[in-house]
C-alpha positions, 0 to 999 in steps of 0.5 A, a space after each residue: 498500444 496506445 501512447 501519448 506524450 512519451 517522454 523520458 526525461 523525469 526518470 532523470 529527475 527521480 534518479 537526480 532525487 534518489 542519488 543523495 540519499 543512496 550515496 550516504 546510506 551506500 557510505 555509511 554501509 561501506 565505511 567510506 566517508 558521509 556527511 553527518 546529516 541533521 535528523 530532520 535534513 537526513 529525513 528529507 534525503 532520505 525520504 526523497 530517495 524513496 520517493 524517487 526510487 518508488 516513482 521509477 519501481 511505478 513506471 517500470 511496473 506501468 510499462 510492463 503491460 505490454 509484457 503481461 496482463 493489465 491484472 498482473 501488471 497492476 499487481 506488479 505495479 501495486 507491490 513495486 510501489 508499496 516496496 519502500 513500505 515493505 523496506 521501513 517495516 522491515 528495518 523496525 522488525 528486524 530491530 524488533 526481533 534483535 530486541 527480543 533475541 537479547 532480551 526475552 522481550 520486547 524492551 522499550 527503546 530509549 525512547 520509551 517505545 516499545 520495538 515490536 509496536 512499531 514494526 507493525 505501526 507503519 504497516 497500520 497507519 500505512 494501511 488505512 491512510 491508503 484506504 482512507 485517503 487514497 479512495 476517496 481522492 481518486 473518487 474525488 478527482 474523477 468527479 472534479 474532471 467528470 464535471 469539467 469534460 462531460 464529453 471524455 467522461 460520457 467515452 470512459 465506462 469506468 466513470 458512469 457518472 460524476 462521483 461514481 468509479 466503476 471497476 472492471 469485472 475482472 478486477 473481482 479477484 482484487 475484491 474477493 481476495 482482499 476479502 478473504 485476507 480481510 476476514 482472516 485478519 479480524 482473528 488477529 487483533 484476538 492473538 497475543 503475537 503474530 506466528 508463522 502460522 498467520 505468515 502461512 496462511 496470508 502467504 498463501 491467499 497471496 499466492 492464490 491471489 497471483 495465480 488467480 491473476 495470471 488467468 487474466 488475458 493480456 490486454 493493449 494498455 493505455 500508456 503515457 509519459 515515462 511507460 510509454 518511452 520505456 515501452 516503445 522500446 524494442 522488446 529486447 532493450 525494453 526487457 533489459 530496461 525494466 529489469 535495470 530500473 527495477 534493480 536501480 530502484 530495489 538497492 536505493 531502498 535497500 540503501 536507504 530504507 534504515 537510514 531513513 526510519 532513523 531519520 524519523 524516529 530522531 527528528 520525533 525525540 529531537 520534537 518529543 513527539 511519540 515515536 509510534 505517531 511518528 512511525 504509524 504516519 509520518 513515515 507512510 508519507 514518503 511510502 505511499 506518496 509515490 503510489 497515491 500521486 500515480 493513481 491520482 495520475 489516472 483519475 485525472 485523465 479518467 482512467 478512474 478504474 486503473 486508479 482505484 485498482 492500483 489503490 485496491 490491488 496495493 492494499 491487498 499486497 500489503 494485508 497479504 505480503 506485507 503482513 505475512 513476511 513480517 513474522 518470518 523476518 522477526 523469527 530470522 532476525 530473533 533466531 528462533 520461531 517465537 512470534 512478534 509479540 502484539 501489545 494491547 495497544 498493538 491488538 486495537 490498532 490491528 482491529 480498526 484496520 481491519 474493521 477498515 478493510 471489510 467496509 472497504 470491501 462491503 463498498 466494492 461488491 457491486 465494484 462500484 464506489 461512489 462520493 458518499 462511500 467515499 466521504 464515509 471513508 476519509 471522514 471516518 479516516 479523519 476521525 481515529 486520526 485526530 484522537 491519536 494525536 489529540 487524545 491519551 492513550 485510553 481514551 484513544 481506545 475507546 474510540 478506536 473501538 467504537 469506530 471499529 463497531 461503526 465499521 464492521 455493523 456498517 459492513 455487515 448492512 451493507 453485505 446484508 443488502 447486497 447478497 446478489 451482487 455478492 454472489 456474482 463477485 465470488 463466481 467471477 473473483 474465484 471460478 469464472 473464465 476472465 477471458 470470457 469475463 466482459 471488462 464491462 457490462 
C-alpha cells in the first residue's frame, strides 16, 4: 500500500466543526437547555456540522480499501458522502408524508410551498449540481495540473491527455448501471406520484449494482493524508476506528439533518426568496460540498479516474437509493401505501434530471470525458440554473423542457455513434470477469 503525508490531525478539525451543531441539534432533541440561534447563524452551524461530519464519512470510506476492493470501497465512499443528502430529503419527506396523512394531500406550508415538492427538490438540484458541476471541475482540474506537470501526467493512464479523463474498465459497471437506472427514471416524470413500486424497482438495480461490484478484486490503493493515518493502523484497531467514525459521523447528521432544513427554509422567508430555490440549491451546498472537494483532492494529484468515479458512483447512490427510499419514508411516515404525490412542476424537474443523466452517460461509453463533454455539461448546467431563479414559473418551463430535448436528441447521436463501444461497456459492466478485466487498455 502506498502512502503519502499521514497525518491525522484534521479529523480534529472536522470534529471541532461538527460539535456546535451536534450539541444543539442533541439538546433540543433532549429537552436540555440550547441556544436559540438566528435562522441564518443556525445555517452556518449546522450546515458546518454536515460539512465536518461528511468529511469524516469520506475519509472513513477512503481508508476502507485496504479492507475491501477499490470498486466497492469508492461505492462505500460515494454513499457515505452523499449521507447528509439522504438525511436533508428525508426530513422534507417525512414532513411531506405528516402533511398528507392529515390532510389527504399535500397542503402548502406557511410559506406557501407545497411539502411534497420539496422533498424531491433537494434530491434534483443535488443530482445535477453533481453532474453539472462536479464533472466538469474534475475534468478541468486534471487538465490545469496535466499542463503544469507533463511529467506525472505522461506516469498517470487515467489522464492520456490534457483535458481527457480515462475511467478504468472496471469502473463499467458504475456506466451500465447508472444506465439502467437512468432509463428507468425517464418513466418517472409520465407518473402522477412516486409508489413503492418505483422504490422496488431501483432498489433492486441498486442491489444489483453492490453485487456486481463485489466481483471486483481487491486492489493496493493509493492513500494520503487522513486515509493513510487511519489505515496504517494495525488491523483490529483500524477495524474499531472506522466503524467509531462512521458512527460518530451518521448521529451528527442524525442530530443535525432537521435542524438544518429549518435553517434553510427560515433564512429564505427571513430573504423571501422561494423555499423550492432554496431547498433545490441552497441546501446541496453543505451536502455535496464535502463530496466535490474529495474528488477535486484526487484530480489535483492526477488521480482523475478515482475523482470522477466517486462523482459517478455517488450519482448512481442517489438515482437508486436515494430516489428508491424515498417513497418508502413518505409511506412510513403518511401511515399508508399512497405515494408521493409529483406536482406539475415537480414532473419537469424529474424530467430534465434525468435527460441529464442519460447525456452524462452517452458521454461515458467509451469511459472517457473529455473538456468539450465537459463544457456541455456546466454550460447547459449553467443555463436551467439561471432560468429558475431569473425566470417565472411558466417560462421556467419551457426551458427546462427544451433543454431536456437538448439532452435526450444529443444523448441519442451520441449512442447512435458509438455502438461498438457501446457494446463493449455492456459485456464488461454486466458479464465479463473484473478480475480478468485490465484496469487499462
Amino acid at each position: 500500500m502506498q502512502q503519502r503525508n499521514p497525518r491525522a490531525w484534521p479529523l480534529a478539525v472536522a470534529a471541532a466543526a461538527a460539535l456546535p451543531g451536534a450539541y444543539a441539534g442533541l439538546a433540543d432533541y433532549a429537552g436540555l437547555p440550547a441556544p436559540e440561534l438566528d435562522p441564518f447563524l443556525a445555517a452556518l452551524v449546522f450546515g458546518g456540522a454536515i460539512v465536518g461530519a461528511a468529511f469524516l464519512l469520506s475519509w472513513t470510506a477512503e481508508a476502507a480499501q485496504v479492507e475491501v476492493s477499490a470498486g466497492v470501497a469508492l461505492a462505500v465512499l460515494a454513499f457515505l458522502a452523499v449521507l447528509p443528502e439522504y438525511g436533508v430529503d428525508f426530513v422534507f419527506t417525512m414532513r411531506a408524508g405528516q402533511t398528507f396523512a392529515e390532510h389527504g394531500h399535500c397542503a402548502p406550508t406557511a410559506g406557501g410551498e407545497d411539502p411534497c415538492s420539496l422533498a424531491l427538490a433537494n434530491m434534483t438540484g443535488a443530482n445535477r449540481v453533481l453532474v453539472g458541476v462536479g464533472w466538469p471541475l474534475v475534468v478541468l482540474l486534471a487538465a490545469l495540473v496535466a499542463r503544469r506537470r507533463p511529467d506525472r501526467m505522461r506516469r498517470e493512464p487515467s489522464v492520456p491527455a490534457p483535458g481527457h479523463v480515462r475511467l478504468a474498465n472496471t469502473m463499467s459497471v458504475e456506466v451500465v448501471f447508472l444506465a439502467v437506472a437512468t432509463v428507468y427514471s425517464l418513466t418517472l416524470p409520465l407518473r402522477h406520484s412516486l409508489t413503492l413500486v418505483d422504490a422496488a424497482v431501483l432498489l433492486t438495480i441498486f442491489a444489483a449494482y453492490a453485487w456486481r461490484l463485489s466481483k471486483a478484486p481487491v486492489e493496493e490503493p493509493d492513500l494520503s493524508g487522513v486515509p493513510a493515518w487511519v489505515a496504517d493502523r494495525p488491523q483490529r484497531d483500524r477495524r474499531w476506528l472506522l466503524a467509531g467514525l462512521f458512527l460518530l459521523a451518521a448521529a451528527v447528521i442524525v442530530a443535525t439533518a432537521e435542524h438544518f432544513a429549518d435553517a434553510v427554509v427560515h433564512s429564505g422567508e427571513r430573504l423571501n426568496v422561494d423555499q423550492f430555490l432554496l431547498v433545490q440549491w441552497a441546501a446541496p451546498v453543505a451536502s455535496e460540498a464535502p463530496e466535490l472537494i474529495v474528488a477535486c483532492l484526487y484530480a489535483w494529484r492526477l488521480r482523475a479516474s478515482h475523482a470522477l468515479g466517486t462523482l459517478l458512483s455517488s450519482k448512481v447512490n442517489q438515482w437508486t437509493l436515494l430516489v428508491g427510499t424515498i417513497p418508502i419514508v413518505f409511506a412510513l411516515s403518511s401511515g399508508g401505501l399512497a405515494g408521493l404525490p409529483l406536482s406539475e412542476h415537480q414532473r419537469y424537474e424529474l424530467l430534465i434530471t434525468a435527460a441529464q443523466s442519460l447525456f452524462a452517460v452517452s458521454l461515458l461509453v467509451n469511459l472517457r470525458l473529455s473538456l468539450w463533454g465537459s463544457g456541455a455539461l456546466l454550460s447547459l448546467f449553467l443555463t436551467q440554473f439561471a432560468a429558475s431563479i431569473l425566470l417565472g414559473d411558466a417560462a421556467n418551463r419551457v426551458v427546462l423542457l427544451a433543454l431536456s430535448g437538448v439532452y435526450l436528441a444529443a444523448a441519442v447521436v451520441l449512442f447512435a455513434r458509438q455502438i461498438s463501444p457501446g457494446r463493449r461497456l455492456l459485456r464488461t459492466g454486466f458479464v465479463a470477469d473484473l478480475h480478468r478485466v485490465e484496469e487499462w487498455k
